[in-house]
C-alpha positions as CSV (number, residue, x, y, z in Angstrom):
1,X,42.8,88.5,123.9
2,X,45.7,86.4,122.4
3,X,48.2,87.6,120.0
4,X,47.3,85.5,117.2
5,X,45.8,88.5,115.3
6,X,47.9,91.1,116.2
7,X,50.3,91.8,113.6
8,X,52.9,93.5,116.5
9,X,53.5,90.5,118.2
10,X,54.3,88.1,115.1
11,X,57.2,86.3,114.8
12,X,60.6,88.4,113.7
13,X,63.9,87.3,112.2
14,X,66.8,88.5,114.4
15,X,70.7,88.3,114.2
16,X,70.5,86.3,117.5
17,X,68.2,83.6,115.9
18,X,70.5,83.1,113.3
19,X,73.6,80.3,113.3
20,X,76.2,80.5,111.5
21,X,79.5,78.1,111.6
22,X,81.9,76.6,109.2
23,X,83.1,79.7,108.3
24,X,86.0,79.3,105.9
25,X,87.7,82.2,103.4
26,X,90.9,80.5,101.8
27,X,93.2,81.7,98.9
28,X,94.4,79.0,97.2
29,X,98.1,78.0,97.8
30,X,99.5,78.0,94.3
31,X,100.9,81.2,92.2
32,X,99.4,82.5,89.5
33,X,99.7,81.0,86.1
34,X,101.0,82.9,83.5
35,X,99.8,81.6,79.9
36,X,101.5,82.6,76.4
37,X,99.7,80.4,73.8
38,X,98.9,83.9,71.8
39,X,100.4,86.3,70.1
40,X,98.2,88.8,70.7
41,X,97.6,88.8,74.1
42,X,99.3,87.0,77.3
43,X,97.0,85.3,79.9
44,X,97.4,85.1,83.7
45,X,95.2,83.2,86.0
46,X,95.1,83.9,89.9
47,X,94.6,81.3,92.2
48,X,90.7,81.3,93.7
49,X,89.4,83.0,96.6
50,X,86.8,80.8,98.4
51,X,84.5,81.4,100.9
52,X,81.7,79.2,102.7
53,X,79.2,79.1,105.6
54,X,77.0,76.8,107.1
55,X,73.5,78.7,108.0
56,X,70.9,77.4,110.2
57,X,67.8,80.0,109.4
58,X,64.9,79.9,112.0
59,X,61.2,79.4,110.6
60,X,60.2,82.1,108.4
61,X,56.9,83.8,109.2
62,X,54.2,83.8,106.5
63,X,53.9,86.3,103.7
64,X,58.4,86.7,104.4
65,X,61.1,85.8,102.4
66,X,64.7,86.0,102.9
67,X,67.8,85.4,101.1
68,X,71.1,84.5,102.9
69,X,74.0,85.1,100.7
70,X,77.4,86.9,99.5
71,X,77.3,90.2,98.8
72,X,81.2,91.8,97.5
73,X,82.9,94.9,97.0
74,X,86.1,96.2,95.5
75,X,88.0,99.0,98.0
76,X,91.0,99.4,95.7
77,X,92.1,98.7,92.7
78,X,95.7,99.3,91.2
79,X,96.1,98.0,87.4
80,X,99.3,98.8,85.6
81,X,100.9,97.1,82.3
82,X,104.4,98.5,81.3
83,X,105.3,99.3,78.1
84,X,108.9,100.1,78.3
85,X,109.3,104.1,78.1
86,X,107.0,104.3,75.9
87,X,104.1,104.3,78.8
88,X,101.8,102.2,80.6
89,X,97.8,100.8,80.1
90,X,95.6,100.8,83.2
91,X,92.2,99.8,84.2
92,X,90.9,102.0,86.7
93,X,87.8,102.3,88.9
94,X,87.3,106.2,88.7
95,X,85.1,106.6,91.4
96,X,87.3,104.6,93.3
97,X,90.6,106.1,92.5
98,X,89.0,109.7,92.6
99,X,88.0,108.9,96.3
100,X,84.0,109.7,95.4
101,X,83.0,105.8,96.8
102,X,85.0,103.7,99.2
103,X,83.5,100.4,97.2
104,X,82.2,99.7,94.4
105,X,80.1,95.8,93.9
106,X,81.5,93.4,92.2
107,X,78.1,91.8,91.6
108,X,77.9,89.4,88.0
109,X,75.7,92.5,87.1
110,X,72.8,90.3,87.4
111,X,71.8,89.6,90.8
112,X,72.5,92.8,92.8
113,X,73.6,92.7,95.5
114,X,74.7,89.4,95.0
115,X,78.3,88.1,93.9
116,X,76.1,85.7,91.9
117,X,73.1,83.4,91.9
118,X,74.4,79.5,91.9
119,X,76.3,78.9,95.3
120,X,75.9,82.0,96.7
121,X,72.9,82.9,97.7
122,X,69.6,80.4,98.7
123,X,65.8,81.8,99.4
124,X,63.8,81.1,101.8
125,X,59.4,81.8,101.5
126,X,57.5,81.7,104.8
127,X,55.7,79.8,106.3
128,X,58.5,77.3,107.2
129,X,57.8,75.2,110.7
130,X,61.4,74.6,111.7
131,X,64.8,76.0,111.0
132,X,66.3,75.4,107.7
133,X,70.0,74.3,107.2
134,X,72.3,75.4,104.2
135,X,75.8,76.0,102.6
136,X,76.2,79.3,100.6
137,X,79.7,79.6,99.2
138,X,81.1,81.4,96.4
139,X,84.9,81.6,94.0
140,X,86.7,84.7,92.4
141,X,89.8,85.3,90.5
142,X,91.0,87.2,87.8
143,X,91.8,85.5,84.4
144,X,92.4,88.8,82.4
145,X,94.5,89.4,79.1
146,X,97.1,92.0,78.3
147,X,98.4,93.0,74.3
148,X,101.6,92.3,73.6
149,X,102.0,95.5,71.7
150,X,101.3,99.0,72.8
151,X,97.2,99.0,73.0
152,X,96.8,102.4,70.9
153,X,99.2,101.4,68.3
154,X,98.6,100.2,64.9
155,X,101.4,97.5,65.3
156,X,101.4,94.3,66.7
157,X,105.1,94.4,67.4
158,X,105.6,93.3,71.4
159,X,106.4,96.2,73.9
160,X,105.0,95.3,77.2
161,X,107.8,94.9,80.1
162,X,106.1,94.8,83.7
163,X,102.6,94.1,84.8
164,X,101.7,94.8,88.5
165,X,98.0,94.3,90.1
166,X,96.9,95.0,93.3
167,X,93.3,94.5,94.1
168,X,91.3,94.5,98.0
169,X,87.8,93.3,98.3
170,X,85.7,93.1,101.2
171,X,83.1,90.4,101.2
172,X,79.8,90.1,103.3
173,X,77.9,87.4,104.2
174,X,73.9,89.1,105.0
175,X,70.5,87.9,105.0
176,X,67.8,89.9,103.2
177,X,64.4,90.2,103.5
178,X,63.3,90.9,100.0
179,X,60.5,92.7,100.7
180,X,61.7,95.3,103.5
181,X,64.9,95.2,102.3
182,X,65.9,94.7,106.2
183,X,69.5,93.2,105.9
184,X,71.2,91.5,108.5
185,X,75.0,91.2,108.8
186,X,76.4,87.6,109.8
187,X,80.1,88.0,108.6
188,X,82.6,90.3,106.7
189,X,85.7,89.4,105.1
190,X,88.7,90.9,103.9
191,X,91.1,90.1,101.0
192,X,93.7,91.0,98.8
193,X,95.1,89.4,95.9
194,X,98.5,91.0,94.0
195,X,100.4,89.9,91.1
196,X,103.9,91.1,89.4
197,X,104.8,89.9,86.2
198,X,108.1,91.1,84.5
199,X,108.3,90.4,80.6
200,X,111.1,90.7,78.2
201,X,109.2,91.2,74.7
202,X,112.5,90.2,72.8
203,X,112.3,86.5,73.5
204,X,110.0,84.4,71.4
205,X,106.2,83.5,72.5
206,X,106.2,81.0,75.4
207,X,109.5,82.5,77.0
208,X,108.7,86.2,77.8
209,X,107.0,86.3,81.1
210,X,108.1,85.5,84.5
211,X,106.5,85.8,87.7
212,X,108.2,87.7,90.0
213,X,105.7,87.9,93.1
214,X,104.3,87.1,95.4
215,X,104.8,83.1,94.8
216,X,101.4,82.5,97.7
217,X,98.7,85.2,98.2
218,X,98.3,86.5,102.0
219,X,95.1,84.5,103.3
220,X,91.6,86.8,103.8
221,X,91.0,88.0,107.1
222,X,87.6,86.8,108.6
223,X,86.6,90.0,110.8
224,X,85.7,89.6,114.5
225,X,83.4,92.6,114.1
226,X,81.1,93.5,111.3
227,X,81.8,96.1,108.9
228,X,78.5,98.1,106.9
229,X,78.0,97.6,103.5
230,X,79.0,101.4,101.8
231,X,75.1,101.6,99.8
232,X,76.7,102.2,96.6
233,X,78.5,98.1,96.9
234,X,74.8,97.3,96.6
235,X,73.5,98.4,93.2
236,X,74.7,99.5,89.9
237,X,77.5,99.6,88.3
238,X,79.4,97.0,89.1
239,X,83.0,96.8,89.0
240,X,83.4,95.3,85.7
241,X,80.9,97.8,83.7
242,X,82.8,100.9,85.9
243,X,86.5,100.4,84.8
244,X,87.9,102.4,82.7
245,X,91.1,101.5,80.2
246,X,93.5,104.4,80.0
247,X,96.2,104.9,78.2
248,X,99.1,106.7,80.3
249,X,102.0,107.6,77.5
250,X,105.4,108.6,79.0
251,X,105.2,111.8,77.0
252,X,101.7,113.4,76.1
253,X,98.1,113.6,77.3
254,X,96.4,110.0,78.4
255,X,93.6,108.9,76.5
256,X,91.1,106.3,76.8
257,X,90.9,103.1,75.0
258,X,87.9,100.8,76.6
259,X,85.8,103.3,77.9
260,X,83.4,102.1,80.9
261,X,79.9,100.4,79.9
């Protein structure tokens, strides 16, 4: 009796079938742009994170799909914008600054667990008849804005003085079976990306802000080992729809301003 019925003996996915190579996770080398076109607000843009692979799947059995693709978290997050004496605004991750999860995703909100559904991920349907060969790669930086004036004041007048972020992500590279929800681990990265602005709100729009570190970002770290996914990096909320804007006055209770989605 052959095995061509038998459900036991059918063909199975495993790490050691899978290739990877090509593995690149740059920073790019240039410092972060500060932008002061508004009065309202100033702009900073980060240089990108990259990250790319080159996959080589093996066939897929019938009736089996998998995705390959980037899964990220945020591990910390430290978000401050000086306002003189007067206090500071932060955005904050409770859960992460309480200590109640060690990551939290930073999916688009869309395609959990996914970083996103362009680059990043590709599907594969069974049956396939011979390995299939691919490049998943994905891009992240920050590109926030910050008010000029005191965010719970009524005036516009400029106030802000210092701006300091520090933010670490880990970033995993898996393939998924969509319909056991078996994942597989091919790579895990680590990065950080930090940014210190000092501003002097007397000086006219255009010549406030100066960057005062770090000129290049410290390049990720692709592990030698793997590292798990914490489950709560793979579903809701992500990142963006968890933080929090406080306001942290000098004198007086904090209070929030953007409360989480």
């Amino acid at each position: 009796m052959g095995c061509i019925q038998s459900i036991a003996c059918k063909s199975r996915i495993k790490r050691e079938n899978i290739v990877v190579y090509d593995v690149s996770a740059t920073i790019d080398q240039c410092p972060t742009v500060i932008e002061e076109n508004s009065p309202i607000v100033l702009r900073y843009k980060t240089p990108y994170f990259k990250a790319s692979a080159r996959v080589v799947m093996p066939p897929i059995p019938r009736n089996e799909t998998w995705v390959v693709g980037w899964i990220q978290a945020c591990t910390q997050m430290e978000f401050y914008n000086t306002y003189g004496d007067i206090g500071m605004s932060s955005w904050e991750l409770p859960e992460l600054r309480d200590g109640v999860m060690k990551a939290i995703s930073d999916s688009d909100g869309l395609s959990y667990p996914w970083y996103g559904n362009t680059t990043e991920t590709v599907a594969l349907s069974g049956p396939t008849g011979k390995p299939s060969r691919f490049t998943v790669s994905m891009n992240d930086n920050f590109y926030p804005s910050v008010t000029w004036a005191v965010p719970v004041s009524e005036s516009n007048v400029p106030m802000l003085t210092h701006i300091s972020r520090d933010q670490s992500f880990t970033t995993w590279l898996v393939a998924l079976n969509t319909a056991t929800q078996e994942k597989i681990l091919l790579q895990t990265v680590k990065w950080r990306m930090r940014v210190e602005i000092t501003v002097d709100p007397t000086q006219p729009l255009g010549s406030r802000a100066r960057l005062v570190g770090p000129p290049h970002q410290d390049q990720p770290k692709v592990l030698t080992r793997m590292e798990p996914i914490p489950h709560n990096a793979l579903g809701k909320p992500n990142a963006n729809d968890a933080q929090v804007l406080m306001w942290r006055p000098t004198r007086g209770l904090p209070q929030v301003v953007i409360p989480s989605k």
